[in-house]
C-alpha positions as CSV (number, residue, x, y, z in Angstrom):
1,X,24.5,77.1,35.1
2,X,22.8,77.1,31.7
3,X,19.5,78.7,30.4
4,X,16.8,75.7,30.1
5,X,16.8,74.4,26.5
6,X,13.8,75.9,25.0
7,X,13.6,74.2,21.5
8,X,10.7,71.4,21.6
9,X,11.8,70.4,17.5
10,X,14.5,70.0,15.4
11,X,14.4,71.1,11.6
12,X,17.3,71.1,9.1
13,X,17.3,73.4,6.4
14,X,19.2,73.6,3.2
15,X,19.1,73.5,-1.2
16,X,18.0,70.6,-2.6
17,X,20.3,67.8,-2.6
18,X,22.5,69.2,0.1
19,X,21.9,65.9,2.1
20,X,19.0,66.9,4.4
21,X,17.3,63.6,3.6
22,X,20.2,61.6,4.4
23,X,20.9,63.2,7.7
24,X,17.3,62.6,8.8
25,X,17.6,59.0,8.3
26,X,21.3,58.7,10.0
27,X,19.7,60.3,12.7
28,X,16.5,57.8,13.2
29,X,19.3,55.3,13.3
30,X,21.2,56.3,16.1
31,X,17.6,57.2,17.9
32,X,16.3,54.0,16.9
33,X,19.2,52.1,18.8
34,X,18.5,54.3,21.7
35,X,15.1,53.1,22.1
36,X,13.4,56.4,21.4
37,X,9.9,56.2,20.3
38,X,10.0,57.0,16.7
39,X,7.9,57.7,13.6
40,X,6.9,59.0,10.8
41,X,8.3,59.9,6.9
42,X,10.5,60.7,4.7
43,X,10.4,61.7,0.7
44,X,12.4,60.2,-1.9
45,X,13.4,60.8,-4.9
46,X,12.0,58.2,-8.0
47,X,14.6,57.5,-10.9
48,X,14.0,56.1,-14.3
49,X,17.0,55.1,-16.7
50,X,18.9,57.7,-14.3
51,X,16.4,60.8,-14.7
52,X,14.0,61.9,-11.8
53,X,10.5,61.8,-12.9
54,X,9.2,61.9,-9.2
55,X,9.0,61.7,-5.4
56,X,7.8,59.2,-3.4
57,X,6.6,59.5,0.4
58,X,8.2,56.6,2.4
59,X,7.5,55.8,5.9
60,X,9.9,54.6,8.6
61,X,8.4,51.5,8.4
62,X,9.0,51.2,4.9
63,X,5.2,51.6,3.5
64,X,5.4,53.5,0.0
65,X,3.4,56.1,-1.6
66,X,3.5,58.2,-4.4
67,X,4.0,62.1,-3.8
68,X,4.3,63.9,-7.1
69,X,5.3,62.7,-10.6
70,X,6.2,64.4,-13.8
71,X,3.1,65.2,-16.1
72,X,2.3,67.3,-18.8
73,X,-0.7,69.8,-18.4
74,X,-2.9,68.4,-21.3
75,X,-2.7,65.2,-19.9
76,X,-4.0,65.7,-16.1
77,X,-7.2,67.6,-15.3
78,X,-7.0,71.1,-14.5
79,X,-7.9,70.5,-11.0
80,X,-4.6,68.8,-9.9
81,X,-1.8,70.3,-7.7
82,X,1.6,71.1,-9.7
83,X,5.0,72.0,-8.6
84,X,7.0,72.4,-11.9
85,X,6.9,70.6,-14.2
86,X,5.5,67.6,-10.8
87,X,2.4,66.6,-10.2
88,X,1.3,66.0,-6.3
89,X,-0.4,62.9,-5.9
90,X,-2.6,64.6,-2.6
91,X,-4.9,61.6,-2.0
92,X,-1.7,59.3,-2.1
93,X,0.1,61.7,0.0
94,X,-2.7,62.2,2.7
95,X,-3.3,58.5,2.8
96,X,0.1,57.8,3.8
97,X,1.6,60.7,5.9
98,X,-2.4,62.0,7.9
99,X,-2.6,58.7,9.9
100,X,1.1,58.8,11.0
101,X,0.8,62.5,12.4
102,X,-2.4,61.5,13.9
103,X,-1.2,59.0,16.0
104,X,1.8,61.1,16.6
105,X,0.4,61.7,20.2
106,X,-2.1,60.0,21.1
107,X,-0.4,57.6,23.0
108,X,-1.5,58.8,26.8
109,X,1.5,57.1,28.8
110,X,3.8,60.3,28.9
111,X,6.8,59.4,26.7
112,X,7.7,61.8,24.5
113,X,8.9,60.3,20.9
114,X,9.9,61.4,17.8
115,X,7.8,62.4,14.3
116,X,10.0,62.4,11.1
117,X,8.4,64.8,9.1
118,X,10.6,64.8,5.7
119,X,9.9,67.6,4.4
120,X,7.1,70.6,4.9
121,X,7.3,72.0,1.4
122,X,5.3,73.0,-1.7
123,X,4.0,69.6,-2.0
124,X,2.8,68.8,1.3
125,X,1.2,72.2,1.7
126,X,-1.2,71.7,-0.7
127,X,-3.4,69.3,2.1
128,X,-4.6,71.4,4.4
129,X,-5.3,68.6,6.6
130,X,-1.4,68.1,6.7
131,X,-1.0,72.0,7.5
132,X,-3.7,71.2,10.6
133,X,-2.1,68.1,11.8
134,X,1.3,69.9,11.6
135,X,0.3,72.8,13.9
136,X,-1.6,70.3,15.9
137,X,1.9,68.9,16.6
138,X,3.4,71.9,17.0
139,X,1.6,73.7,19.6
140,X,1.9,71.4,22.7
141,X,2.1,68.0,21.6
142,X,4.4,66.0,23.7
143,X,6.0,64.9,20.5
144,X,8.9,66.2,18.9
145,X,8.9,66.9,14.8
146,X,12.3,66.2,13.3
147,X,11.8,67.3,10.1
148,X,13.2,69.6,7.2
149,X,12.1,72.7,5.4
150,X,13.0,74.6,2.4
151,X,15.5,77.8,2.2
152,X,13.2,80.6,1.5
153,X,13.3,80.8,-2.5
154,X,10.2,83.0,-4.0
155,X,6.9,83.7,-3.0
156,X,7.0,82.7,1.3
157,X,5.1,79.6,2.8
158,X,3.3,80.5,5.6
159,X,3.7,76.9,7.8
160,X,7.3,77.3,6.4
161,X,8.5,80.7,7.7
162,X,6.1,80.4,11.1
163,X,8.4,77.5,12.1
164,X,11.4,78.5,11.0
165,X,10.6,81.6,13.4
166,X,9.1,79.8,16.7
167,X,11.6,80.2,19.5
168,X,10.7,76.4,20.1
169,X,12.3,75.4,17.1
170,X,16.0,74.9,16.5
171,X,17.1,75.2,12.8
172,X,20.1,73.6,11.4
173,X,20.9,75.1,8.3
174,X,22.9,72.0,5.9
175,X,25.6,72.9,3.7
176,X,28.6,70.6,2.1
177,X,30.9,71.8,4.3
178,X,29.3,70.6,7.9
179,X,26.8,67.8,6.4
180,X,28.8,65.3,7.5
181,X,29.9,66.5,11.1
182,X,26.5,68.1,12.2
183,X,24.7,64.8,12.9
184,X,26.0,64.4,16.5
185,X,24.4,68.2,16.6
186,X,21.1,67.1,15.2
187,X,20.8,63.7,17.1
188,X,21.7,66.1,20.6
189,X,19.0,68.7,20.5
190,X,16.7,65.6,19.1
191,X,17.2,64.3,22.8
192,X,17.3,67.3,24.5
193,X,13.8,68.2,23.0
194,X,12.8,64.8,24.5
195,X,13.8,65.7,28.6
């Protein structure tokens, strides 16, 4: 007989562009047409004559918001949140993504469902409110994150490396080579988190 599955989320980490993105929404799919409960986001990258000045936040229900954009320091005040050479958008992103992990659980009837949270990163860390309604999640909700997080590269992020340690968290690290055989792996724990 088998130990009692003790993951209560799904993350996938991986480099940028590895694919994490598109695994999340192949996996909503095949949830979706099981009739799991299911919401949440996912980010996107915004193009322009085929460069990427941007990222927008996109929910599963297709509403759009603006996460970061490219901007040059004399031209924004001082005040706002860079990544690079991006500028985060917080009041767009909070506006979109807060209400969704709000009403992540609030539904009293005992189904568990699903919260797409894509991606915990440098961006999104700048709202604390996102970092509170993240742990909120996290610690007992009966709703399971799917979501992504960033290899470690420099300086640690605390909500980063705290998940990517919790014993109720399985990790699925994305490369090229299993990106495109690891989604019956992902969609599996998805639904064994939800038992």
């Amino acid at each position: 007989m088998q130990a009692p599955n003790m993951a209560k989320h799904v993350f996938l980490t991986g480099p940028p562009g590895i694919g994490k993105t598109t695994l999340i929404q192949k996996t909503v799919e095949v949830l979706k047409s099981s009739v799991v409960p299911i919401d949440g986001f996912y980010t996107e990258e915004v193009r322009e004559g085929g460069r990427r000045i941007g990222f927008d936040v996109v929910t599963l229900c297709g509403r759009r918001g603006v996460l970061s954009r490219i901007g040059s320091s004399h031209s924004v005040p001082r005040h706002e949140y860079h990544v690079g050479q991006y500028v985060v958008d917080l009041a767009s992103f909070e506006q979109l993504a807060l209400p969704l992990l709000r009403n992540a659980d609030c539904d009293n009837s005992g189904v568990k469902k699903v919260c797409v949270i894509d991606e915990i990163g440098k961006m999104e860390l700048f709202s604390q409110s996102f970092i509170q309604a993240v742990h909120h999640i996290l610690s007992g909700s009966a709703t399971v994150i799917l979501g992504t997080i960033p290899v470690p590269k420099g300086k640690p992020l605390g909500l980063v490396e705290e998940i990517r340690n919790k014993k109720e968290v399985k990790v699925f690290s994305i490369t090229r080579e299993n990106r495109d055989s690891v989604l019956q792996d992902v969609v599996a724990a998805v639904q064994n988190c939800l038992k």
